[in-house]
N, C-alpha and C positions, 0 to 999 in steps of 0.2 A: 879670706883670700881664696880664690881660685889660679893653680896654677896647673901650666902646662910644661914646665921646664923640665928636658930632660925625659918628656913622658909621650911626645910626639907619636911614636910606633909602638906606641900600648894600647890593648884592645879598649881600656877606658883610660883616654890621655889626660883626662883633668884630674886634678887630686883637691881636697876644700881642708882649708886648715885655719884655725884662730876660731873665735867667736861669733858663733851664728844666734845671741839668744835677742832677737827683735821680733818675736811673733808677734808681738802689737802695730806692727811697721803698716800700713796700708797700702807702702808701695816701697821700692828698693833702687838704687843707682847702682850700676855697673862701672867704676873707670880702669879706662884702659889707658894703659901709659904706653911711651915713645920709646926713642930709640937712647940704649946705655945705661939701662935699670939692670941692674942686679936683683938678686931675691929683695935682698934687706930696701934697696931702693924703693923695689917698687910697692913692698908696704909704707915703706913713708910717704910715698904717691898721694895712694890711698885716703891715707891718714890725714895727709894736706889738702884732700877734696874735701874728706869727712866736716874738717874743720872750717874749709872755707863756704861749704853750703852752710852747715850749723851759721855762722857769722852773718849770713846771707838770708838766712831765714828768720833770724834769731830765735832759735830753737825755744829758747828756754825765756824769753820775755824778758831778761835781765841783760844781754851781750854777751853771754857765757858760750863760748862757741865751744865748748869744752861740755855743753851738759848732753845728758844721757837720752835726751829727749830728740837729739838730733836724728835725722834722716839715715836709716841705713846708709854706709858707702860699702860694696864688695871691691876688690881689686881683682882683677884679673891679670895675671903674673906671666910672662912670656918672656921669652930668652932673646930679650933685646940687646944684652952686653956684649955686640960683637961689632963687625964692623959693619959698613952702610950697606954694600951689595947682599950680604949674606943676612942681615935686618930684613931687609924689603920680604926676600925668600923666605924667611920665617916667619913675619908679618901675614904673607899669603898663605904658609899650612896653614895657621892658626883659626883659619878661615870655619873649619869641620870643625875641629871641636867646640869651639867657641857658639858655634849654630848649635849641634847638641846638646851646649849644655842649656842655653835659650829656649829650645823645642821643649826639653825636659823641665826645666821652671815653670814655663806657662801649663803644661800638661797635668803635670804633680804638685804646682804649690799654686799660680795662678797671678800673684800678684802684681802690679804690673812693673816693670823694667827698663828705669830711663840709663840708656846709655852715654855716658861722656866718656870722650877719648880726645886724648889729648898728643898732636904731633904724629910720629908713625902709627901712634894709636889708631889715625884714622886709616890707614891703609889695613889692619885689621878689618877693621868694622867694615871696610867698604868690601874687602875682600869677602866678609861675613854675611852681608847685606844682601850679595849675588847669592851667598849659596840659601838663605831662607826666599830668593824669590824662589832658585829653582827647587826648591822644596813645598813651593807654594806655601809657605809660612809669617803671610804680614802682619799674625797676630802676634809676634814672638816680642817686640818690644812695643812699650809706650812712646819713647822719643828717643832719636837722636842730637849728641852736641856735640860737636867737633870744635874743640879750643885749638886752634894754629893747626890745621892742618898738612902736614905733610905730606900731602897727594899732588898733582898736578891739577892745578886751577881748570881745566878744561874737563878733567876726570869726573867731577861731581855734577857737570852741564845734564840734560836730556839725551842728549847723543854720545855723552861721553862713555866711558868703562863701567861707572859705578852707575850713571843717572836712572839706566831702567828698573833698575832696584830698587835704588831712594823711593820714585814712582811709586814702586808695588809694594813699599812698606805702607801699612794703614797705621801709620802714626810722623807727627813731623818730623822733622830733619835743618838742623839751625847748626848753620857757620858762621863758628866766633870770630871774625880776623881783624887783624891789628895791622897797619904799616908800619907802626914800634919794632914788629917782630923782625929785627934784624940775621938769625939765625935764618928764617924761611926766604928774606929778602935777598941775603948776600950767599951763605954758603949752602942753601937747597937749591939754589936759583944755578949757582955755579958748576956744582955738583949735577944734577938733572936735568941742568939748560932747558930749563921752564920756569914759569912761577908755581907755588903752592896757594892752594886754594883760602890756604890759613892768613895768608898777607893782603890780600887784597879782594878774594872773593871769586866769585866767576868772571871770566872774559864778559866783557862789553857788550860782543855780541852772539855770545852764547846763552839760548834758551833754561832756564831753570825746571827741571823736571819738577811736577806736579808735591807740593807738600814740602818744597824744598826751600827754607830764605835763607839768605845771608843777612848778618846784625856784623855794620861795625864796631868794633868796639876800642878802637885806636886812641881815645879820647880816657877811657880806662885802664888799658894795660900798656905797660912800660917795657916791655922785652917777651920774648920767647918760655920763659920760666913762671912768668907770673898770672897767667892767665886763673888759677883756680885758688889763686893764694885768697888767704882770710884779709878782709880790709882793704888789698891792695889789687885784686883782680876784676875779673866781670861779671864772677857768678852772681851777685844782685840782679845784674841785668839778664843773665839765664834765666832766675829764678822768675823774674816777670814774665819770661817767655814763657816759661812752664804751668807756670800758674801755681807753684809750691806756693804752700802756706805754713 
């Protein structure tokens, strides 16, 4: 885990804890969780990515989505346990360090860094996304996945908030969205009087910035929750995207 909880206005805000021993790993996923994780939640996050790629990949050649063979998952741990206005605000610091600690990866270890984020996750990531353009840093990840995005469907266009970024990443950028996802349909939609990008995708007729698809995946997942679960989500269909083997 990497967390930032509580560490915001410290000269180094991330703190790394649990188990790093995958030096065999060739590459690593980063998920970032949504809104209403606690510490303990958001290792189980985590834990439920680890598990649903392992099942997705089949790690271990037997359905053992439990073997040790599976894919790095880091969590990235942010103080989402509060309410919606004061989430989004702390979604956007998280922006700095989170780029830091991405600069310093690729700098000192190299490997490459598929990120998934799931829900407010993506307003992280997107808010992250700006700050490695203006750092000029498009090497700092491999991919983006956004599972149910909780941004504004218009946010991730070319012209939107996030699109010039997406662009100036040199690596893709895949939104998972489901019409199942009731939570993004009904009460983000009400709450922000817009749609989320995680429901339906980009506007009709808004331009996709360069490197950028949308995958429905409505045909696979059944709500808001279940996007990265084992057996019952899309990560199979991520993992085609990605090309994980």
């Amino acid at each position: 885990m990497v967390s930032t909880r509580g560490r915001l206005d410290a000269d180094d805000p991330t703190e790394r804890s649990g188990s790093w021993a995958f030096d065999d790993a060739d590459s690593v996923v980063l998920f970032v969780h949504g809104l209403g994780a606690d510490a303990a939640a958001a290792r189980n996050l985590a834990y439920t990515a680890r598990l649903g790629l392992a099942a997705a990949t089949d790690a271990a050649g037997d359905g053992d989505a439990t073997a040790e063979g599976a894919r790095p998952v880091i969590g990235y741990s942010w103080a989402s346990n509060v309410d919606w206005g004061p989430a989004k605000e702390t979604a956007d610091t998280n922006a700095v360090p989170l780029a830091d600690w991405l600069t310093a990866w690729a700098d000192d270890d190299g490997r490459p860094v598929h990120l998934f984020a799931h829900s407010l996750g993506a307003r992280v990531t997107g808010a992250t996304l700006r700050e490695l353009a203006a750092r000029e840093r498009p090497d700092a990840l491999a991919s983006v996945s956004l599972f149910g995005g909780a941004i504004p469907h218009d946010s991730a266009a070319a012209a939107g908030r996030y699109g010039p970024a997406i662009a100036a990443l040199d690596a893709p950028v895949y939104n998972f969205h489901s019409r199942n996802d009731h939570v993004l349909g009904w009460v983000y939609r009400a709450s922000d009087r817009t749609r989320a990008v995680g429901h339906g995708g980009l506007p009709d007729a808004a331009t996709a910035p360069d490197g950028y698809a949308d995958v429905d995946v409505t045909d696979l997942v059944a709500d808001h929750y279940s996007y990265v679960e084992p057996e019952e989500g899309c990560l199979p269909r991520a993992v085609d995207r990605l090309g994980f083997e």
